[in-house]
C-alpha positions in Angstrom: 0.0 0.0 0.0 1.2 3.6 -0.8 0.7 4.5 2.9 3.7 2.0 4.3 6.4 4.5 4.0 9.3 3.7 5.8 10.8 5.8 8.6 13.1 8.3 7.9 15.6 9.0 10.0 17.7 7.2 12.1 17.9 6.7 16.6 21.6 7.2 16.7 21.7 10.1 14.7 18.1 12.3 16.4 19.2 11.1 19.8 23.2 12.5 19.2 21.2 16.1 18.3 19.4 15.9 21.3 22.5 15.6 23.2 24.3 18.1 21.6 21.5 20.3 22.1 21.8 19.9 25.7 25.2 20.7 25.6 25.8 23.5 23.3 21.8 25.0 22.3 20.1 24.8 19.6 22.4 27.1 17.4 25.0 24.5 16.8 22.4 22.0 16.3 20.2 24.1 13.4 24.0 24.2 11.6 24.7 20.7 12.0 21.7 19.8 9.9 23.8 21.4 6.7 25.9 18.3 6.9 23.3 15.8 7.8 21.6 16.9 4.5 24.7 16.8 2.1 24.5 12.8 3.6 20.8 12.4 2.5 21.8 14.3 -0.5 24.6 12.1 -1.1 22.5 8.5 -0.7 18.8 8.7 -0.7 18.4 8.6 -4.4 15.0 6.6 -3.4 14.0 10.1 -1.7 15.1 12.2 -4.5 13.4 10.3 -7.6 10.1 11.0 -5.6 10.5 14.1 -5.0 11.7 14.9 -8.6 8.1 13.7 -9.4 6.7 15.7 -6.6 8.3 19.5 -8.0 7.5 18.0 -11.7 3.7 18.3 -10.4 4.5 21.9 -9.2 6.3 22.6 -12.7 9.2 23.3 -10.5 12.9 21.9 -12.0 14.6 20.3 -8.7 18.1 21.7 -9.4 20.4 19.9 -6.8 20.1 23.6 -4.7 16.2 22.4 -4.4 16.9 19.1 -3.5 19.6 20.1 -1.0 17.9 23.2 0.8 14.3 20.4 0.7 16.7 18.1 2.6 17.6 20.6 5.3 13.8 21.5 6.2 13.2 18.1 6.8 16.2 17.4 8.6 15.4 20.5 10.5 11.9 19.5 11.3 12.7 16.2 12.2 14.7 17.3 15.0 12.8 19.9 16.3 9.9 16.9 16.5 11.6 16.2 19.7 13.8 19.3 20.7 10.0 21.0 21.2 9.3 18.0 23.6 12.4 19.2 26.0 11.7 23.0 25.6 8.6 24.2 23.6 8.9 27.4 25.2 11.8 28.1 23.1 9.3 27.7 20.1 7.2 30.8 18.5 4.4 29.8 17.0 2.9 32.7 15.4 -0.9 33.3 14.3 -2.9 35.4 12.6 -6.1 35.5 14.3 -4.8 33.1 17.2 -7.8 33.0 19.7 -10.2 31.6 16.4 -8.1 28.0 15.9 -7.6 28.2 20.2 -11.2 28.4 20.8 -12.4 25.6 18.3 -9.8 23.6 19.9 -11.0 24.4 23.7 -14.1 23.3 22.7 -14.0 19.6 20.9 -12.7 19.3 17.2 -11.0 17.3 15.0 -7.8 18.9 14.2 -6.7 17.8 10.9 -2.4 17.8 10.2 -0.5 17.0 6.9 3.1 15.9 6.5 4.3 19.4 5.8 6.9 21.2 7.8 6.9 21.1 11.7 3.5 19.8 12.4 4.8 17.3 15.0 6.5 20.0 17.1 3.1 22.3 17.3 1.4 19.2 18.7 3.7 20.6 21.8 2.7 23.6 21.3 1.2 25.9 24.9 -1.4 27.1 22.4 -3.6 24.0 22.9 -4.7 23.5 26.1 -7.1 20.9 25.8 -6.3 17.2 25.7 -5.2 16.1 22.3 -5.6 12.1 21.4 -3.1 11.2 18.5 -4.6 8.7 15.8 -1.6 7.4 14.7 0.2 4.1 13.7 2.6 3.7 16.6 4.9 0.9 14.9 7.6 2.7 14.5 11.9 2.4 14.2 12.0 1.0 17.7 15.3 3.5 18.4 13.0 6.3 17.5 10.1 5.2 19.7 12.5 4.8 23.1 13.3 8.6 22.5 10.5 9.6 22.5 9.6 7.8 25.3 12.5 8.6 27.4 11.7 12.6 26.4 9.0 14.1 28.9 5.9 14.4 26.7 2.7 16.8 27.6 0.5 15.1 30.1 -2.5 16.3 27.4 -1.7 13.9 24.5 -2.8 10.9 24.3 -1.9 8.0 21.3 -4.6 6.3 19.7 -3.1 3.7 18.4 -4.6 2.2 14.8 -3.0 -1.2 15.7 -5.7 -1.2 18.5 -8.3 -2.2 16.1 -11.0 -0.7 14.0 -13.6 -1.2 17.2 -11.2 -0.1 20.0 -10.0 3.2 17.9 -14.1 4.2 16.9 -14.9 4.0 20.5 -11.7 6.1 22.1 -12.4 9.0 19.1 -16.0 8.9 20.1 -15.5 9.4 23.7 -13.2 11.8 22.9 -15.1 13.9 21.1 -18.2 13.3 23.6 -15.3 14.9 26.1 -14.7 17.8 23.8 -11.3 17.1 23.1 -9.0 17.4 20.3 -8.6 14.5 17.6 -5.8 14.6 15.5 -5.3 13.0 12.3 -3.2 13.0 9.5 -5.4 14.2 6.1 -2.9 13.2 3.6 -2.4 9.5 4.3 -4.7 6.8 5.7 -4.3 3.7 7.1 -6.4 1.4 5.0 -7.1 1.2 1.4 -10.7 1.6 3.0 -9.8 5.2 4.3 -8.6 6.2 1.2 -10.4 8.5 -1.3 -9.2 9.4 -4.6 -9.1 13.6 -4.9 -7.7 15.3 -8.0 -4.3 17.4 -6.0 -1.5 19.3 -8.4 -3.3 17.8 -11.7 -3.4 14.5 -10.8 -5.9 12.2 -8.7 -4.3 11.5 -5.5 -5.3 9.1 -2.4 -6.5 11.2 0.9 -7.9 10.1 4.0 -11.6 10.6 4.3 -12.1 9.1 7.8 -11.7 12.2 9.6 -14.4 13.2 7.6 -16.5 10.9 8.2 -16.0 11.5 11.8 -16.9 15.4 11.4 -20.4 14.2 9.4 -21.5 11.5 12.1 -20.2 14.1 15.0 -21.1 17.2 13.9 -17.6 18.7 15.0 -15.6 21.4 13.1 -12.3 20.3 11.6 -9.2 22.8 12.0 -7.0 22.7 9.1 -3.0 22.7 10.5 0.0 23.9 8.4 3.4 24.4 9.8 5.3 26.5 8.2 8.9 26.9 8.8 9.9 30.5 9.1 13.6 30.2 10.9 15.7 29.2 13.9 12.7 27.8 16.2 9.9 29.8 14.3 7.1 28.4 12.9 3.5 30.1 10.8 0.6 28.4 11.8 -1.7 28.4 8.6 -5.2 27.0 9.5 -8.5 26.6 8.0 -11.7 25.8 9.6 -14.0 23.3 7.7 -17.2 22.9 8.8 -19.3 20.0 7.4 -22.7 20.9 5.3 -25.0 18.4 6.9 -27.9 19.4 3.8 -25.6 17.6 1.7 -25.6 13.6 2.4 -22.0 11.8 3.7 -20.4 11.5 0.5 -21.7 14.7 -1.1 -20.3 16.2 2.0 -16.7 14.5 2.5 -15.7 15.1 -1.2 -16.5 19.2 -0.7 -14.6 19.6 2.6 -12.0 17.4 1.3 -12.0 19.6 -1.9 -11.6 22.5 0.8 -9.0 21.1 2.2 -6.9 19.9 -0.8 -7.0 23.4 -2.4 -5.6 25.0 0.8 -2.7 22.3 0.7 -2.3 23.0 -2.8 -1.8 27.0 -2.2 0.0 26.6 0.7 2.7 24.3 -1.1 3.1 26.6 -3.7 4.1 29.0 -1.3 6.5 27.0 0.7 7.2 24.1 -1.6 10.4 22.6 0.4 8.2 21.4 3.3 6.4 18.8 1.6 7.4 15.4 4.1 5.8 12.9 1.4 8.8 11.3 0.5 7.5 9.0 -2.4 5.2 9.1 -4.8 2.1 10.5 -3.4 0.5 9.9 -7.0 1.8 6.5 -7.5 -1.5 3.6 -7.7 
């Protein structure tokens, strides 16, 4: 399945960042990510063939100044995933608008990410409040997975695992929501070819996840649109959208609008900051 993408990036090599954080700050670390890149540069040829398809959508030629400078973000991101566990207050994460996205989230939604620049590091952010529940695949490098479990994490998350089972995950969402807490989910991958829905993205039809969707029809809650954008040293945009689900339309009249919402708003916002697309193979491959 197109969604089985492998993990990128290595334990030794995130937790040796950490601890070089802790010793010299986070200057030294942001510079150290030039030659961690020139590596990926060097020998993931599997990462650059997909995202030579990926700019080819955006009728962008990836000269090896792209490719390098898209290697960086990543790397970038990557380790602030976990930096922003250790110190978020370091982090600015700047709004416009801020206290419209911090009241739907105060109040039950379904908060909607993509793989696209530092969205795991604002799931630290002190802007929500409210208790967030993951849905995520945890498998994951096991390396990886003991830092982040030896790193302090906010008491407000919460994992939903999808390896739980179909049942166990619909009834921890559900209660969630009934709470009026946060659900996040990734938009731009599911986790079964039953999640998936085909939706035309840069030209081309594309596979989405319609589930949290779904969950915004049956629930009637709004869905806040995430994207964050890298702006510098431990600065970060927050682009959001709020979608709100037109119940006079029935389920799949209604999914394939907001998902056409959503899609456009990726679309525009990758245009803008092209280099912090995470997709690392090909999104448009069947």
């Amino acid at each position: 399945m197109k969604n089985e993408t492998p993990q990128r990036g290595s334990g030794w090599s995130i937790n040796l960042a950490i601890n070089l954080y802790k010793i010299f700050g986070y200057k030294t670390i942001y510079y150290i990510m030039y030659p961690v890149s020139f590596f990926y540069f060097i020998f993931a040829t599997n990462v650059k063939r997909s995202l030579n398809i990926y700019y080819q959508h955006l009728n962008i030629t990836m000269t090896n100044k792209i490719y390098f400078e898209h290697l960086r973000v990543f790397a970038i991101c990557m380790v602030d995933r976990f930096i922003s566990k250790i110190d978020i207050n370091d982090y600015t994460f700047e709004f416009d608008n801020e206290e419209i996205p911090t009241n739907i989230l105060n109040n039950g939604s379904i908060l909607l990410f993509s793989h696209f620049g530092g969205w795991a590091s604002s799931i630290n952010s002190a802007n929500i409040t409210n208790k967030i529940n993951i849905v995520m695949q945890e498998a994951m490098m096991s390396s990886i997975k003991n830092i982040e479990t030896n790193i302090e994490v906010k008491s407000n998350t919460h994992i939903i695992d999808l390896s739980s089972g179909t049942l166990s995950v619909s009834i921890q969402i559900a209660n969630a929501l009934i709470r009026n807490e946060v659900v996040a989910i990734m938009g731009d991958r599911a986790s079964s070819e039953k999640g998936q829905i085909d939706i035309e993205f840069l030209g081309e039809m594309a596979s989405f996840n319609k589930n949290p969707f779904q969950i915004a029809y049956k629930t009637s809650k709004p869905i806040l649109v995430y994207f964050i954008v890298l702006k510098g040293m431990q600065e970060y945009k927050v682009e959001w959208l709020k979608i709100d689900m037109d119940k006079s339309l029935n389920e799949k009249e209604a999914i394939i609008q907001s998902l056409n919402e959503y899609t456009k708003q990726y679309e525009k916002i990758i245009r803008m900051y092209p280099n912090q697309w995470l997709n690392f193979y090909n999104f448009w491959n069947k």
